[in-house]
C-alpha positions in Angstrom: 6.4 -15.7 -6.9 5.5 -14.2 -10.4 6.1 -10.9 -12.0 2.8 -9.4 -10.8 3.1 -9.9 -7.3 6.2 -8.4 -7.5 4.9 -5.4 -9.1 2.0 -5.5 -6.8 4.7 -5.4 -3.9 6.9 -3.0 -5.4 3.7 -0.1 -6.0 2.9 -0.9 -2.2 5.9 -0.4 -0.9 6.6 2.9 -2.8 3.2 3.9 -0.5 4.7 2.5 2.6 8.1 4.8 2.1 5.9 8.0 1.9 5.6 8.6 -2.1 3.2 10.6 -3.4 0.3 9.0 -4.8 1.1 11.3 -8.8 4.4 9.4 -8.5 3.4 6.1 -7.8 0.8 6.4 -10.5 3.4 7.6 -13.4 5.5 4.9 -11.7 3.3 2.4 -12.3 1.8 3.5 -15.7 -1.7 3.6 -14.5 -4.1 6.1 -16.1 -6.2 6.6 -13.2 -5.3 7.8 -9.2 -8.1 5.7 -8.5 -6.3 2.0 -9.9 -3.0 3.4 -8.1 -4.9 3.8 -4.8 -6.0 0.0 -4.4 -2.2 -0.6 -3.6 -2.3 2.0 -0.5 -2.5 -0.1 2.8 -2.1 2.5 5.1 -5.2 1.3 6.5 -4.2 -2.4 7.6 -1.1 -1.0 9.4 -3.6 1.8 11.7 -5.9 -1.2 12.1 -2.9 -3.7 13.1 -1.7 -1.5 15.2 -4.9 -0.5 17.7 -5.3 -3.8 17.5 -2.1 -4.9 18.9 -2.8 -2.2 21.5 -6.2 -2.1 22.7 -6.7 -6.4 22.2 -7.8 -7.8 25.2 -5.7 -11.0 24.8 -1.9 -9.9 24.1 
């Protein structure tokens, strides 16, 4: 585990409770919404989840 990842997880999970992406970003000290924005997984959670629903095999 180094210091990074936990950053890396920290950010994330600021996302995953709801905060706003201007937060995150002062949060996190980056200059650009767009270097904030690569932490967002909301995606992989929708995906996970229609997969665990509609997956042929469960």
């Amino acid at each position: 585990m180094s210091a990074q990842r936990i950053r890396q997880s920290v950010i994330a999970n600021l996302f995953i409770q709801g905060c706003d992406i201007g937060v995150v970003q002062q949060f996190a000290g980056h200059k650009y919404p767009s270097s904030t924005e690569r932490y967002r997984q909301d995606d992989v959670y929708r995906l996970q989840s229609a997969i665990e629903l509609y997956h042929p095999i469960r």
